[in-house]
C-alpha positions in Angstrom: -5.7 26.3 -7.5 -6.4 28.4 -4.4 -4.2 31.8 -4.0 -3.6 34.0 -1.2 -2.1 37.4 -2.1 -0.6 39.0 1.3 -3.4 38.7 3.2 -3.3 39.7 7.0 -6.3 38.5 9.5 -6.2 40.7 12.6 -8.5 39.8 15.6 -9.8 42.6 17.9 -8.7 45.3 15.3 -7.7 48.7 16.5 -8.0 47.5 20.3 -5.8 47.3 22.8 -6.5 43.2 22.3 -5.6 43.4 18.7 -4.2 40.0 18.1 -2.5 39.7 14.2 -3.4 36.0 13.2 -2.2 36.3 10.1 0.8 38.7 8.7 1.2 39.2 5.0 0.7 35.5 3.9 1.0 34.8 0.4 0.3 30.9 -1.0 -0.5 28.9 -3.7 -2.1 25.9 -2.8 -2.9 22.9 -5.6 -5.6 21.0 -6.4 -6.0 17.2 -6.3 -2.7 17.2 -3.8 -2.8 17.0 0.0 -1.2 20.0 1.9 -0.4 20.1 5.5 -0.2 23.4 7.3 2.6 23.0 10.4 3.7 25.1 12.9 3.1 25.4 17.0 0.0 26.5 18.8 -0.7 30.1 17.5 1.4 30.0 14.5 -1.8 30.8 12.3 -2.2 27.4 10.5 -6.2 27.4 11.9 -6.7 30.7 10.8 -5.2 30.4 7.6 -7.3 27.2 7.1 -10.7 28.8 8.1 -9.9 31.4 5.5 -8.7 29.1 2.5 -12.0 27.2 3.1 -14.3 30.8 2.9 -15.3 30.3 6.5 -13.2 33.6 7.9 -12.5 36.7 5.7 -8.9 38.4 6.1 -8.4 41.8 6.9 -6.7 42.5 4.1 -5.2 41.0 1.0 -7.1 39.3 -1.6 -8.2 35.1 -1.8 -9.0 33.6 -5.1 -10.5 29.9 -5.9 -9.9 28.5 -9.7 -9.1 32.5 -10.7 -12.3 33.5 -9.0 -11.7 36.3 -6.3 -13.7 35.0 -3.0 -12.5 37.0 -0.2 -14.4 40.0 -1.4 -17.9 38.4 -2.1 -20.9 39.2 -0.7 -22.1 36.6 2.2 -24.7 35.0 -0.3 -21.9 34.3 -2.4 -19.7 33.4 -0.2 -21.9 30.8 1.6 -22.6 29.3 -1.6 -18.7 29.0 -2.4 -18.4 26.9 0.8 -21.1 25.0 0.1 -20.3 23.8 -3.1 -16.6 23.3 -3.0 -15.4 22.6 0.5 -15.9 19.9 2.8 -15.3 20.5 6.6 -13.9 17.7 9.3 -13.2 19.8 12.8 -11.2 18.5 15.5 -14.0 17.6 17.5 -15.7 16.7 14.6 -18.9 18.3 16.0 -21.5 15.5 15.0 -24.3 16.3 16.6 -25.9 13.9 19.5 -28.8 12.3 19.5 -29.3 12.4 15.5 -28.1 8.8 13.6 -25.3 8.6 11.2 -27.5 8.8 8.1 -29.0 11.8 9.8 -25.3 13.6 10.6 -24.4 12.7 7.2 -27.5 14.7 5.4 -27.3 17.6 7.3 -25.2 19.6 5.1 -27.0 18.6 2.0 -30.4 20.3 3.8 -29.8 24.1 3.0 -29.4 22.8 -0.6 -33.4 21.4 -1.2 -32.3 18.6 -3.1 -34.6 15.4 -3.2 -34.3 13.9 0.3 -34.6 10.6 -1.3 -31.5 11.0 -3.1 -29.2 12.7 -0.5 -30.1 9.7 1.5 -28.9 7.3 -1.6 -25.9 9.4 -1.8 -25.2 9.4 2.0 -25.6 5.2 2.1 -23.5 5.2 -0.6 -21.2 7.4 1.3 -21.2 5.3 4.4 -21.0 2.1 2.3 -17.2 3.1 1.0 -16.0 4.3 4.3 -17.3 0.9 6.1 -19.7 2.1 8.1 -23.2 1.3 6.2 -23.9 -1.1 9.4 -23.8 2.0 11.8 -26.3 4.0 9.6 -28.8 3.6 12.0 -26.8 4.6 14.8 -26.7 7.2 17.6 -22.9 9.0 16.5 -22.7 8.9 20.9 -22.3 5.3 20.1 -19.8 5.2 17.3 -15.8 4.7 18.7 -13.3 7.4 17.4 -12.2 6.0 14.0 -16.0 5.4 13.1 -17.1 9.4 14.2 -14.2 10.4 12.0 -15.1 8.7 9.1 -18.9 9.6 9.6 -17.5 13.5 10.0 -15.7 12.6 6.6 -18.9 11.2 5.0 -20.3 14.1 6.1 -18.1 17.0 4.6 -18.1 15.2 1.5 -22.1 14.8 1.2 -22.3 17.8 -1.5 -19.6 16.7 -3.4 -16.9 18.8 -2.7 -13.9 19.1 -4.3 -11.9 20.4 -1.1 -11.9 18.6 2.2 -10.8 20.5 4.7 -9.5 18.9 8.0 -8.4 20.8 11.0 -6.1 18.3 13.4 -7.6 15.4 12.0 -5.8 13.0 13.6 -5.1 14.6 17.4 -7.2 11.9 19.2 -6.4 9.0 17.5 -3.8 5.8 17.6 -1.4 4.8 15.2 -3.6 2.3 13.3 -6.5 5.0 13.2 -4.0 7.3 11.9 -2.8 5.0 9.3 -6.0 4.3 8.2 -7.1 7.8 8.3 -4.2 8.1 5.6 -5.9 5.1 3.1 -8.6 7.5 3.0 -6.9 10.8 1.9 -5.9 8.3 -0.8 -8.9 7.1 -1.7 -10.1 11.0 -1.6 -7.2 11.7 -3.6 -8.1 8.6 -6.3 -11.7 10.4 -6.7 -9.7 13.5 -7.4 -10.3 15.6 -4.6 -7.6 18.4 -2.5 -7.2 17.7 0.9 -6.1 21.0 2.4 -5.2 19.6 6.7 -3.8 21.5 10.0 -1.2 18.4 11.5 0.7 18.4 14.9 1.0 15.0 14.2 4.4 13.9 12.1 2.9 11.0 11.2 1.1 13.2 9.2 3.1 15.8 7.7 6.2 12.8 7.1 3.6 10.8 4.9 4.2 9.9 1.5 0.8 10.9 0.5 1.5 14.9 1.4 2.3 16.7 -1.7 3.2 19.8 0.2 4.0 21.0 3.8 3.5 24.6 4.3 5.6 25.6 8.0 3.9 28.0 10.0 5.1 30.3 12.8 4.0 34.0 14.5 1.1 34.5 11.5 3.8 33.9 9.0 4.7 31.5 6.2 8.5 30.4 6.9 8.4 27.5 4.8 6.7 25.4 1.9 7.5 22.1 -0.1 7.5 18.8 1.2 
């Protein structure tokens, strides 16, 4: 389980900028379920999800992982926290030109030093269940939307984590990437693995695989349960 305890995220602190992301959230957040976090541009949902996943550190309040208190280790720590329990698929799922799938896919596993040999048996293998061991080989400039999401999937879930996090996952795509999008989070879910996702997209949040739908709005939570 991941718990936030009132924690606040202010941007630009003590300036006359000073932006308050976040306001006194509080959350429980289960694992193997799939939680969506709703609510209008600037509600907090992104900010709230770069903190559950150890990437931003709130202001205040307190962030714990399995009972383990996170949002107060050193950057060593934290680093390694990421690492080893979250998996991340941006918007723009920020695969890098230039480099093949396989190559994309391994990246993550480098900081790590584990055989190479391996990580690429586990990244094949990766590829393989999504559908896209053909397009190991391939520049990601030449894969088509659904295929760079599911290589940005592959990706995040290269050291194993337990946590995918997905940030708008679903913004660019049709109905029928969408819906297959969704046969993945239920595959993920099968392996026993959270999915912890930012949605827009009702298609989404109305799903019958979302366990919870946590409603955002002006940095605060206004509403939780599916």
């Amino acid at each position: 389980m991941i718990c936030l305890e009132t924690v606040t995220k202010l941007y630009n602190e003590g300036r006359p900028g000073e932006v308050r992301a976040l306001n006194e959230v509080s959350l429980e957040i289960a694992r193997d379920a799939v939680t969506v976090f709703k609510g209008p541009s600037g509600s907090g949902k992104t900010t709230l999800l770069s903190i559950v996943g150890c990437m931003t550190r709130p202001t205040s309040g307190r962030v714990s992982v399995d009972g383990h208190m996170v949002s107060g280790l050193p950057e060593k720590f934290l680093t390694a926290e990421r690492r080893s329990t979250f998996g991340f698929v941006f918007q723009r799922f920020n695969l890098i030109r230039g480099l093949t799938v396989l190559e994309n896919v391994m990246l993550p596993a480098a900081p790590l030093a584990g055989d190479p040999r391996k990580v690429a048996e586990a990244a094949l293998a990766r590829l393989a269940g999504l559908g896209l061991a053909d397009k190991a080989d391939t520049p990601v400039e030449h894969l088509s939307g659904g295929e760079t999401q599911r290589a940005a999937i592959a990706r995040a879930l290269i050291n194993d984590a337990k946590v995918l996090i997905a940030d708008e996952p679903t913004a660019n795509l049709d109905t029928e990437l969408t819906h297959r999008f969704l046969d993945i989070v239920d595959e993920l879910r099968g392996e026993g693995r959270t999915v912890i996702m930012t949605s827009h997209d009702p298609r989404i949040w109305e799903s019958a695989l979302v366990n919870d739908v946590v409603e955002m709005q002006d940095g605060r939570v206004t509403g939780a349960g599916a």
